[in-house]
TIKOLNU-883665 format. One line per field, with one value per residue (C-alpha): residue number from 1; x, z, y; residue in three letters; chain. Coordinates in Angstrom, 2 decimals, padded with zeros to 5 digits. Example, Ala and Ser with C-alpha at 12.3 -4.5 7.8 and 13.67 -1.06 7.14 Angstrom:
<rs>
k [1	2] .
X [012.30	013.67] .
Z [007.80	007.14] .
Y [-004.50	-001.06] .
r [ala	ser] .
c [A	A] .
</rs>
This chain:
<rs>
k [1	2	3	4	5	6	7	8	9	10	11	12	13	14	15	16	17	18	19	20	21	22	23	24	25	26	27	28	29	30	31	32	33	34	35	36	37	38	39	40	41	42	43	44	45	46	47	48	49	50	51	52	53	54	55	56	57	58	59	60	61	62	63	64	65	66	67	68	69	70	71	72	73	74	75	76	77	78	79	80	81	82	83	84	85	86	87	88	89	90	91	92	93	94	95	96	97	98	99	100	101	102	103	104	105	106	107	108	109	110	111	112	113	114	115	116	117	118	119	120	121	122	123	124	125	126	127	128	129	130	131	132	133	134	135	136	137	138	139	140	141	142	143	144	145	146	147	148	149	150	151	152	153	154	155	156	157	158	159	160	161	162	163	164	165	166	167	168	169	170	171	172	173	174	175	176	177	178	179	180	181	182	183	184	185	186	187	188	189	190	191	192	193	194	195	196	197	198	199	200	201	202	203	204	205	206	207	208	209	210	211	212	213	214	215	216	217	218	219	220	221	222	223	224	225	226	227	228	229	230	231	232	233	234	235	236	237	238	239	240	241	242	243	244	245	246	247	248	249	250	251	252	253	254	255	256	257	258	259	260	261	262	263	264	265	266	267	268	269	270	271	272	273	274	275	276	277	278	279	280	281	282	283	284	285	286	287	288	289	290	291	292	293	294	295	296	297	298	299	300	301	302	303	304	305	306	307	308	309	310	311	312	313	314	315	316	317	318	319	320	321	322	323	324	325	326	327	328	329	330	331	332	333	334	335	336	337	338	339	340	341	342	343	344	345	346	347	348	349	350	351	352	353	354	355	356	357	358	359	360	361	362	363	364	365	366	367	368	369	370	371	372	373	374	375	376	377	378	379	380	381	382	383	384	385	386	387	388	389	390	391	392	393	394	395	396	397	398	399	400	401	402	403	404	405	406	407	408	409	410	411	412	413	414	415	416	417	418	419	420	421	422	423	424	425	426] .
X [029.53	027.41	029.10	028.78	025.22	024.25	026.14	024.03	020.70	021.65	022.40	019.12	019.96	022.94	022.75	022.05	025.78	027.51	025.73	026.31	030.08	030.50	030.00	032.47	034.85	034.12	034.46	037.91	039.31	038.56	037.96	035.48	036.11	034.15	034.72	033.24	035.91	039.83	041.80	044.62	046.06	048.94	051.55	049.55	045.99	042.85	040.49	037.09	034.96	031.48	029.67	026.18	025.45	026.25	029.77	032.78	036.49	038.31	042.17	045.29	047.53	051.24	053.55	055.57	055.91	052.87	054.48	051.98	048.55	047.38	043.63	040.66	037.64	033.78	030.38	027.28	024.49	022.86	020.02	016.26	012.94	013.13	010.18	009.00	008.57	004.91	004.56	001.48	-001.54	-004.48	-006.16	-009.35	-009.35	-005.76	-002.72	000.03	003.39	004.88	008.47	011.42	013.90	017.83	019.91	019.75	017.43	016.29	012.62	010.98	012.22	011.04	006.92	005.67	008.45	007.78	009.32	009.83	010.58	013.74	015.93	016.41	014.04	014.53	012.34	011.06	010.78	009.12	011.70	012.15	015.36	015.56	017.36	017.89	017.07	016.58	013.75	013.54	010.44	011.86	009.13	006.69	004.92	004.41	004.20	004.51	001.95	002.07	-000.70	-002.16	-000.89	-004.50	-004.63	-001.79	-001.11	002.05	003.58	006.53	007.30	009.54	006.72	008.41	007.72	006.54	007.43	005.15	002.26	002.85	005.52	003.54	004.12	000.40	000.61	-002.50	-006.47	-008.48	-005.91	-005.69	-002.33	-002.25	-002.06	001.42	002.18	001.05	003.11	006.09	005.47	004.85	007.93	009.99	008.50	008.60	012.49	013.75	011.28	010.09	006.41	005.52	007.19	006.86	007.86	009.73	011.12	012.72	014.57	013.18	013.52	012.02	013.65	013.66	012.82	014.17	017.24	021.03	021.18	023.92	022.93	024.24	024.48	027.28	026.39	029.13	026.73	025.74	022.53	021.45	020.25	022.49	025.66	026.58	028.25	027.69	029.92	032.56	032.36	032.41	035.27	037.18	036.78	037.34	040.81	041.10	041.06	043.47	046.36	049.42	049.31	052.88	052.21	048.85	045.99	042.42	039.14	036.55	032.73	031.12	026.75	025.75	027.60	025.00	023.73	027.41	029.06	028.26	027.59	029.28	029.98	030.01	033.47	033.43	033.15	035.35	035.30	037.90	040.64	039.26	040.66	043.37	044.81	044.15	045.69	048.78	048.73	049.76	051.82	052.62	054.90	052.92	051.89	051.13	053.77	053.83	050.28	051.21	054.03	051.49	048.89	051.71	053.65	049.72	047.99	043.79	042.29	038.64	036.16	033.12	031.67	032.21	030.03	030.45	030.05	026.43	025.96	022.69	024.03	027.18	027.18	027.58	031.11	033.83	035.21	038.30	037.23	034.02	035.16	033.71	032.22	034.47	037.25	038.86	038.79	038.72	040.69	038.64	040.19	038.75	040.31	038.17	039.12	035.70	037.57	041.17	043.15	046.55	049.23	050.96	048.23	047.18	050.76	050.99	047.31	048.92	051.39	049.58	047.34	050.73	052.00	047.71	047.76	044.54	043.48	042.65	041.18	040.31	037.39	036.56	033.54	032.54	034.16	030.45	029.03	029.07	030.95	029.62	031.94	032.67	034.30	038.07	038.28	036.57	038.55	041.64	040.47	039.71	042.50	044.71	045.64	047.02	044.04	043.18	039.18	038.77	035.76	034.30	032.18	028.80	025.60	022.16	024.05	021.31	018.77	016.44	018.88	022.20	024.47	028.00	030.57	031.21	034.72	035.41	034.64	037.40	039.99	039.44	039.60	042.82	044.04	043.26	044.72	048.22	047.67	047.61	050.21	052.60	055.61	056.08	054.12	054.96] .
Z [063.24	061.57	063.75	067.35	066.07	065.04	068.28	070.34	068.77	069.06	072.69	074.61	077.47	079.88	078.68	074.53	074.85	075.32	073.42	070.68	072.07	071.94	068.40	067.12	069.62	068.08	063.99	065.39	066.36	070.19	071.87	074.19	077.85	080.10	084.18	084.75	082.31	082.61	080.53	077.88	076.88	075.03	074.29	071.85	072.56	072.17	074.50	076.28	079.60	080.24	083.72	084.58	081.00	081.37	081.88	080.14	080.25	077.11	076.94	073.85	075.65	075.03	072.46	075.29	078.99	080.97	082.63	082.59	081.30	079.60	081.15	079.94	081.86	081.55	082.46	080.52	082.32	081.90	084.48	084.10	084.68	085.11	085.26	088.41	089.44	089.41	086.28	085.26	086.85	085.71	086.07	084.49	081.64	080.59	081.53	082.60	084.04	087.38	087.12	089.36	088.80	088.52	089.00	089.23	086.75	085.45	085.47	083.13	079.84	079.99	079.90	076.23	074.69	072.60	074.62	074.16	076.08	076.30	078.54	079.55	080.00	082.13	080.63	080.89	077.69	076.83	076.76	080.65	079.95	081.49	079.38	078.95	076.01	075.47	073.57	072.40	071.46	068.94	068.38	070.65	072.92	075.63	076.77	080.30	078.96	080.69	082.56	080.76	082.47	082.29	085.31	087.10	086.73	088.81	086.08	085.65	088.72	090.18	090.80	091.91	090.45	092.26	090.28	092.26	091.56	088.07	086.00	085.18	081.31	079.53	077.68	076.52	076.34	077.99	078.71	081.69	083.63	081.34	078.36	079.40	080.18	076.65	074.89	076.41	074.96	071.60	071.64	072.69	069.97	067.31	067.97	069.13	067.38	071.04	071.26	074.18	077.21	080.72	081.83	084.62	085.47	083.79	084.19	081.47	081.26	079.21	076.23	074.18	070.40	068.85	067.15	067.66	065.37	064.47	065.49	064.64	061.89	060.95	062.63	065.69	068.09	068.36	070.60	071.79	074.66	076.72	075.90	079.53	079.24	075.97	074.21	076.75	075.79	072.04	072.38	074.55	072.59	069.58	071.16	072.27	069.01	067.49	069.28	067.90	069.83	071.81	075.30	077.12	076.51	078.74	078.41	081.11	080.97	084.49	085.13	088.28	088.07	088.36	091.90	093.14	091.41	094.37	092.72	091.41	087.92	089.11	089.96	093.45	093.10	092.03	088.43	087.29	089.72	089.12	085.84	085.71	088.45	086.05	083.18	085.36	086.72	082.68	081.35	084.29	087.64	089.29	093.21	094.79	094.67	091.15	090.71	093.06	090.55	087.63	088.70	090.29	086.19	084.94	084.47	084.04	082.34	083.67	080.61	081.74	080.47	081.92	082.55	079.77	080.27	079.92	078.42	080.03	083.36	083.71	087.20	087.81	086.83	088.52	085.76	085.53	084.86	082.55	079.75	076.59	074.05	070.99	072.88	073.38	076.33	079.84	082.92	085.53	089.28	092.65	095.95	097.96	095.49	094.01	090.72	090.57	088.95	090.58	089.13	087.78	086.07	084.61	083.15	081.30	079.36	078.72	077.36	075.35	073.94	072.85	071.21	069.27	068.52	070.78	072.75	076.82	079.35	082.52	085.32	088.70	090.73	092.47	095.99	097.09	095.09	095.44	092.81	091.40	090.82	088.67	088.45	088.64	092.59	093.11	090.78	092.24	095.94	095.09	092.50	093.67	090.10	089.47	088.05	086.23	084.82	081.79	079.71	076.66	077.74	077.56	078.45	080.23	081.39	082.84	080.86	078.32	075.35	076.12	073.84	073.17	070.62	067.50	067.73	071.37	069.74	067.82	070.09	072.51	070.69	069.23	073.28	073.84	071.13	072.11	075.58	074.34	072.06	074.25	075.19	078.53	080.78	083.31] .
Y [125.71	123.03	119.97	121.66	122.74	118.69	118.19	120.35	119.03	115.23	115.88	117.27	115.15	114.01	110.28	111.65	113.66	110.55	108.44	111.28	112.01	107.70	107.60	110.40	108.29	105.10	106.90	108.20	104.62	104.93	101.56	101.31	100.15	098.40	098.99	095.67	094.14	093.56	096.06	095.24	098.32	099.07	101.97	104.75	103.03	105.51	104.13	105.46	104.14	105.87	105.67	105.76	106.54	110.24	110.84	109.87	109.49	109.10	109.02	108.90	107.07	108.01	106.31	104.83	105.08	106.84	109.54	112.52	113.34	116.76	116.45	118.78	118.54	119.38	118.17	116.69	118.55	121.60	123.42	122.89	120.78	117.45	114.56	113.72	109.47	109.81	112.89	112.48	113.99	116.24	119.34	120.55	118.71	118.97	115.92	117.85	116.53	117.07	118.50	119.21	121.79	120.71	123.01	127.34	127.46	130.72	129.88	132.56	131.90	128.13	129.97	129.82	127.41	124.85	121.86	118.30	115.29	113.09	110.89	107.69	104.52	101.52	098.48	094.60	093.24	090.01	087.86	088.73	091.19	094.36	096.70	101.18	102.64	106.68	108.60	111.51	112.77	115.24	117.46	120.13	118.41	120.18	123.85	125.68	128.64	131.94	133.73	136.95	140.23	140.91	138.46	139.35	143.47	142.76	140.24	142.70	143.87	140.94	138.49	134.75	131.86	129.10	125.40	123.38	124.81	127.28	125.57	121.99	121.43	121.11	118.00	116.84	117.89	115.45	113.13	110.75	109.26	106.22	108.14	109.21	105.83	104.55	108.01	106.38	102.66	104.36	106.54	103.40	101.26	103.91	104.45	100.63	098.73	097.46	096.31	094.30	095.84	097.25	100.54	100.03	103.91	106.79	109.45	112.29	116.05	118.47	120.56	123.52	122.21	125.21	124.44	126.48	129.59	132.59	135.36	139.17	140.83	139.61	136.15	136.79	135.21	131.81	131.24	127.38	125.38	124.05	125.99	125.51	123.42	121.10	123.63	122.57	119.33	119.74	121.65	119.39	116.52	118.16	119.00	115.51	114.18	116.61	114.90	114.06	110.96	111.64	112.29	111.09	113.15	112.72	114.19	113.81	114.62	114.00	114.41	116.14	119.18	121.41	120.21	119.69	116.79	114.54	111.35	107.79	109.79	113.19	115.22	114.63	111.08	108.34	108.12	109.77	108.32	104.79	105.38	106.61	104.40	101.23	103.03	103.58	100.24	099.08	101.68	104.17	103.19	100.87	101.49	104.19	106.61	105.83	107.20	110.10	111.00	110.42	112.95	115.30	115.54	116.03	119.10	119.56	122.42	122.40	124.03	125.61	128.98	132.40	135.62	137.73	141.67	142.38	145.58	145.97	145.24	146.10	147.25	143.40	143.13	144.19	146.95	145.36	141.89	141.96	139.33	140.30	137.90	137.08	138.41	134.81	132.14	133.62	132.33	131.98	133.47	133.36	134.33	131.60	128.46	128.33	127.77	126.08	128.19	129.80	131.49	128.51	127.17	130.37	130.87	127.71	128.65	131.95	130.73	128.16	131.07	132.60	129.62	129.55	133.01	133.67	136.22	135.93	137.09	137.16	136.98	137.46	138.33	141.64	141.48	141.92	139.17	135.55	133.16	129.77	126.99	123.92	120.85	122.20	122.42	119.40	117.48	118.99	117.94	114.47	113.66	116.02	117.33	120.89	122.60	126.02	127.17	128.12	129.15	131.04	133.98	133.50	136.08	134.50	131.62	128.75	130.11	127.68	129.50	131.08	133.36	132.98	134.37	132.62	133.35	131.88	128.84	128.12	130.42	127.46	124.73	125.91	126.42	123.17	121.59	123.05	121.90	117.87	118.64	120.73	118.30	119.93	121.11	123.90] .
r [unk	unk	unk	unk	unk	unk	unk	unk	unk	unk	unk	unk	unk	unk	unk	unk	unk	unk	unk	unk	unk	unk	unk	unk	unk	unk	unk	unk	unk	unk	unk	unk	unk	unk	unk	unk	unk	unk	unk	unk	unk	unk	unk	unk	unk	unk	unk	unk	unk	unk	unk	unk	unk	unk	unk	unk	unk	unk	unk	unk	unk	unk	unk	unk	unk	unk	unk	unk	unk	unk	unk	unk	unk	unk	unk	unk	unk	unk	unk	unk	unk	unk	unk	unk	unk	unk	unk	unk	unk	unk	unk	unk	unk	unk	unk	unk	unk	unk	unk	unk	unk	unk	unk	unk	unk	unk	unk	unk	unk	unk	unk	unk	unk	unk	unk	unk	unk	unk	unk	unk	unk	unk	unk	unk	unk	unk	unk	unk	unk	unk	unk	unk	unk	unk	unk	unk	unk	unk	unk	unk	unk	unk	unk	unk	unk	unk	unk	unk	unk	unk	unk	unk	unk	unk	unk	unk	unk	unk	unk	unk	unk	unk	unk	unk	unk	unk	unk	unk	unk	unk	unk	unk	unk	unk	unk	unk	unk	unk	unk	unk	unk	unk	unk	unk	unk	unk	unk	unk	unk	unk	unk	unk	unk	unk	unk	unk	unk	unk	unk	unk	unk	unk	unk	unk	unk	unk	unk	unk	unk	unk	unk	unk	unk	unk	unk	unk	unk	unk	unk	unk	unk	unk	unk	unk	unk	unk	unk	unk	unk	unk	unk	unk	unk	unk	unk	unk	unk	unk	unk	unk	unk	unk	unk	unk	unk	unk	unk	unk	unk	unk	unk	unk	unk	unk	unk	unk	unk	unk	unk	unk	unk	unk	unk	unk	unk	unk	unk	unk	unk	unk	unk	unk	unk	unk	unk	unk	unk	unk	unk	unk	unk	unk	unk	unk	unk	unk	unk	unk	unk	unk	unk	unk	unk	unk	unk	unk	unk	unk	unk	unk	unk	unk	unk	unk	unk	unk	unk	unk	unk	unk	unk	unk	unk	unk	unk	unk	unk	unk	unk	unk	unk	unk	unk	unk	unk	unk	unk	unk	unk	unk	unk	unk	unk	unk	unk	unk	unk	unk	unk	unk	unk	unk	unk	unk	unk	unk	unk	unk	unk	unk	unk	unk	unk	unk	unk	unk	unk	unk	unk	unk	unk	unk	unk	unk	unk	unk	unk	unk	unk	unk	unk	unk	unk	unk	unk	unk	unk	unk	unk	unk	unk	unk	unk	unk	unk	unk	unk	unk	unk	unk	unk	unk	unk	unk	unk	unk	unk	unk	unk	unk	unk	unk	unk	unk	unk	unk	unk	unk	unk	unk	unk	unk	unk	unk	unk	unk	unk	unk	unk	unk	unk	unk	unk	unk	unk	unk] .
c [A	A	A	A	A	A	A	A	A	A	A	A	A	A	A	A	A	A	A	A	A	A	A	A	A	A	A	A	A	A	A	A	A	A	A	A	A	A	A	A	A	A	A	A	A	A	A	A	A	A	A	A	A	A	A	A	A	A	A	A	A	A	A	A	A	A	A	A	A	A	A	A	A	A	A	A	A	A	A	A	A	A	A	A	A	A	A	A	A	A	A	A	A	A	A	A	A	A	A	A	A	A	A	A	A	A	A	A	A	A	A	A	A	A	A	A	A	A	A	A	A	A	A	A	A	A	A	A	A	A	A	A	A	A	A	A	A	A	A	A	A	A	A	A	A	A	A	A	A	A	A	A	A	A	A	A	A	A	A	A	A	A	A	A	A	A	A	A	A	A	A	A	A	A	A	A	A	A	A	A	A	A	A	A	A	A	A	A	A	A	A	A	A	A	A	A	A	A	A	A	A	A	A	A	A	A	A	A	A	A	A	A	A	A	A	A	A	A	A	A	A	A	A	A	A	A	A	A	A	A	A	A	A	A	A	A	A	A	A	A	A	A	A	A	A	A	A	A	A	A	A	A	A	A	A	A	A	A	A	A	A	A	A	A	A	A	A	A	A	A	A	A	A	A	A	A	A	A	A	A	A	A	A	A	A	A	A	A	A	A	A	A	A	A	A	A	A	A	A	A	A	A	A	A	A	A	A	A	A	A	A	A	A	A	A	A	A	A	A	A	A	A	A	A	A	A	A	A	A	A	A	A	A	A	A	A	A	A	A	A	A	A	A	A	A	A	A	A	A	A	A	A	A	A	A	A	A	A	A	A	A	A	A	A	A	A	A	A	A	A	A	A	A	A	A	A	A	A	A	A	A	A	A	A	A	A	A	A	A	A	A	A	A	A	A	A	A	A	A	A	A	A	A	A	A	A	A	A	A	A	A	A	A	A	A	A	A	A	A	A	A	A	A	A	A	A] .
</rs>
């Protein structure tokens, strides 16, 4: 576990994952892209091309002609409270910081946390450049502190939470709007050796400093921030770069999931096909129908955690589909397309958990429930791939720190490993 957990740690933030994801590219012989750049590539190439800072594409081409693509998908951000433009303001006596919340967050666990602070900065220096660095704070430096039940008798009976007005982070005592200012400067010149500069804006969130842990008696849990979907990724590119290098191989990270994937780098824009129709353009057939018959031969396996069977609440499964943890990757199912999957898809991952020797199961919602979604039917609307979902099974999922089985993780993994390796697909 000790690589997904330095994984996990090094990636508190959207823009961290693939700077942290880059790197293990980059040690594995992956050349970097850019979009703004012409591409040479070449039969057997490993190549990568990140967007917006946040999400990622990264592809082992085939040994000769393009002709299909074992995809896994994912994305890079998780629910919770992020900076607002103007964060700083104050409030009898304390600086506290103005937050927004992406995503469904589950609000209550984020009271009493030790939290800290990174993201991404946009800067002048002074030579005149403007350039993006992150921070990361890397310690507790802030706290959302709760209000004594002696002040609120109802505190346990369902009481909302408002974030406007009672989930502002306490930062500092006595502390005016410029201090948060000059917290940023020292941060930026403490990590990038940058002195004289202007802040120009950011994009920050807060974090849960409390590092990934087993759990269990016999350690069968594994608990973390972020699980949803970091773990995803982790596993996907651990898959990735298992290939055998024979037949093309993609894995794609894309932001924004978690308010609908409706951005330049998220799902439901065009990142993804922007790719892959320059890839094909080299070593596919060239055109349009050629893509067509690209992304037609290709299959996608979109990653993104299940609802494991709570066994506090298991009135909210339906009893026939409550996915238990450890029990191996689940296949996701939904009547109304709010994940991808169909019967063809789901055979081929059974059949690729035959060929790994792992267990699988299955999910779908109560009939009188509503279902999330992910990235699989919106990648399969706008690319037009044959999708399934797939995820480990995970309990208090868009919470500050989410549980999962230490198992799952490597039942995947092996899954997707036989998926880039299989040499044809159903």
């Amino acid at each position: 576990m000790e690589p997904l957990f330095d994984f996990l740690q090094r990636s508190p933030t959207p823009w961290h994952a693939m700077a942290t994801m880059s790197r293990r590219l980059e040690q594995a012989g992956f050349r970097r892209l850019e979009e703004t750049a012409p591409w040479q590539l070449s039969p057997g190439d490993k190549v990568f091309v990140t967007r917006n800072d946040s999400s990622l594409v990264a592809m082992q081409l085939p040994e000769d002609r393009l002709t299909a693509l074992r995809m896994i998908g994912a994305h890079s951000d998780s629910p919770g409270l992020r900076l607002k433009p103007n964060a700083a303001q104050t409030a009898h006596g304390w600086l506290q910081l103005g937050v927004e919340v992406y995503g469904g967050a589950l609000l209550a666990p984020w009271y009493d946390r030790d939290l800290s602070i990174a993201g991404r900065v946009h800067l002048l220096r002074d030579d005149g450049q403007v350039v993006s660095v992150l921070i990361d704070a890397e310690r507790p430096v802030a706290m959302v502190p709760s209000l004594a039940i002696h002040l609120d008798r109802e505190a346990n009976n369902g009481r909302t939470i408002n974030p406007q007005t009672q989930m502002a982070p306490i930062l500092l005592q006595g502390g005016d709007k410029d201090d948060f200012v000059m917290l940023l400067k020292r941060w930026v010149h403490e990590q990038h050796q940058l002195g004289d500069i202007t802040i120009l804006d950011f994009e920050l969130l807060l974090y849960d400093v409390q590092a990934p842990q087993r759990v269990g008696v016999n350690q069968e849990l594994i608990a973390s921030a972020r699980l949803d979907n970091l773990l995803s990724c982790f596993m996907g590119l651990e898959a990735l770069l298992s290939s055998d290098g024979r037949q093309g191989a993609a894995f794609v990270a894309n932001d924004h999931e978690e308010v609908g994937s409706a951005s330049m780098c998220g799902a439901q824009g065009p990142f993804l096909g922007d790719v892959l129709k320059r890839v094909n353009e080299q070593l596919g057939e060239p055109g349009e129908e050629g893509y067509i018959r690209l992304i037609q031969a290709s299959r996608m396996i979109s990653c993104d955690n299940a609802h494991a069977l709570h066994p506090n609440y298991p009135e909210k499964h339906d009893e026939t589909h409550g996915p238990t943890l450890n029990g191996g990757p689940v296949i996701k199912v939904n009547a109304n397309q709010r994940y991808a999957t169909n019967s063809g898809t789901a055979a081929l991952f059974r059949d690729l958990c035959r060929e790994a020797e792992v267990p699988v199961q299955t999910f779908a919602t109560r009939a009188d429930m509503g279902c999330g979604s992910t990235i699989g039917p919106i990648t399969a609307t706008e690319i037009g791939v044959p999708t399934l979902d797939v995820g480990v099974p995970q309990w208090a999922m868009h919470s500050i720190r989410e549980t999962a089985g230490a198992d799952d993780v490597d039942y995947l993994i092996r899954a997707l490993t036989a998926f880039v390796n299989r040499r044809e697909l159903i």
